[in-house]
C-alpha positions as CSV (number, residue, x, y, z in Angstrom):
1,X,-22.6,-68.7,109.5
2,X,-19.7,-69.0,107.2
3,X,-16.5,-70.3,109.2
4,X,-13.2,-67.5,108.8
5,X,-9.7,-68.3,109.4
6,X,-6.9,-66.0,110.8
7,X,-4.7,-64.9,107.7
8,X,-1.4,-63.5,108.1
9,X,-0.1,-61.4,105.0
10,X,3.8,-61.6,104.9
11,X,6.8,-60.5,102.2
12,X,9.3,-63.0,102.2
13,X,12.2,-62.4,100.3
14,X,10.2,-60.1,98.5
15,X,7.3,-62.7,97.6
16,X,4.3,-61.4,98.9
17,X,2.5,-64.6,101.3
18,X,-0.9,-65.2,102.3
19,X,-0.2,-67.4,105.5
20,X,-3.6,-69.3,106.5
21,X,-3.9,-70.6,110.2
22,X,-5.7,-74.0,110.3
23,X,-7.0,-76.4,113.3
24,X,-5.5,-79.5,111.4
25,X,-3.7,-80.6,108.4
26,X,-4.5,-79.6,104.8
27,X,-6.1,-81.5,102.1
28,X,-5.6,-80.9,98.6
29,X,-9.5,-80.1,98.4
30,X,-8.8,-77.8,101.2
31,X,-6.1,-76.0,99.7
32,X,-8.0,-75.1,96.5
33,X,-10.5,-74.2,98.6
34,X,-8.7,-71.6,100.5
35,X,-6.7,-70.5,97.3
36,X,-10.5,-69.6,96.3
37,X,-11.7,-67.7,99.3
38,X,-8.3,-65.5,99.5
39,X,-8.8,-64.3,96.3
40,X,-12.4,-64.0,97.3
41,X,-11.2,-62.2,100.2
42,X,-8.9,-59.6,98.0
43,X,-5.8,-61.0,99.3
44,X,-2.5,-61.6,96.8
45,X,0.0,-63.9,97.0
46,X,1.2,-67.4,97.4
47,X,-0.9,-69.3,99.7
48,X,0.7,-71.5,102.5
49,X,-1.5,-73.2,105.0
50,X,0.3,-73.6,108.5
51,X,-1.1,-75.6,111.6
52,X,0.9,-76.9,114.9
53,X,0.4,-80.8,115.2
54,X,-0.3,-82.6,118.9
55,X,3.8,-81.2,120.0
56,X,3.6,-77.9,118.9
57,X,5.8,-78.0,116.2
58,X,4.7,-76.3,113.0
59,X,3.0,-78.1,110.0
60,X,2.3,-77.0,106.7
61,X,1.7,-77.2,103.0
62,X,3.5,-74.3,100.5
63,X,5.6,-74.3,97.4
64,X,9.2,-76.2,98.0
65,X,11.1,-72.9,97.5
66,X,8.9,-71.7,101.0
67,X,10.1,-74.7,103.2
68,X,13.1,-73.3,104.4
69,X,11.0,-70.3,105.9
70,X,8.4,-72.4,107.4
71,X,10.8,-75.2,108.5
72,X,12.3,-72.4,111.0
73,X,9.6,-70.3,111.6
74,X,7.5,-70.6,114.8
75,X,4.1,-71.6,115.1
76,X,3.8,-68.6,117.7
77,X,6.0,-66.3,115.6
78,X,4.1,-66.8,112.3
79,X,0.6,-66.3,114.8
80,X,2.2,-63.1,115.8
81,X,1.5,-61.8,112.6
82,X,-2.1,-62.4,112.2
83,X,-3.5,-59.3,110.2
84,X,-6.8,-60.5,108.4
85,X,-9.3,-63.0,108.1
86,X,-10.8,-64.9,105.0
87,X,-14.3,-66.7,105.1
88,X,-14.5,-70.1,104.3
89,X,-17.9,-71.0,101.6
């Protein structure tokens, strides 16, 4: 069985997002690899991969002109908007 992630597809300031949920931090292996399995999946969009470390606070790796957006966004807020799921493999 394939492991899926929660996926949430956004439009920020008119950039469409493809938000992915993670258990722990990215690598850059990772990244590519979920780049790949969005696509895979159907999904458009920039790919930011978001995860709340041991306080709660949320993590994540995107493109610097996105930081802002995660830098203020909630982990619970941006988990709020969970509409999809991609499968990992």
């Amino acid at each position: 069985m394939k492991p899926t992630l929660d996926v949430a597809q956004l439009d920020i300031d008119d950039v469409k997002m493809v938000v992915v949920f993670l258990d722990r931090p990215a690598t850059p292996a990772g990244y590519t690899a979920l780049e790949r399995a969005a696509r895979k999946a159907g999904l458009e969009g920039e790919i930011a991969a978001v995860w709340a470390d041991e306080h709660g606070r949320t993590r994540f790796v995107a493109r610097p002109e996105r930081h802002a957006f995660f830098q203020t966004a909630g982990y619970d807020q941006l988990r709020a908007q969970i509409n999809a799921k991609i499968e990992l493999g």
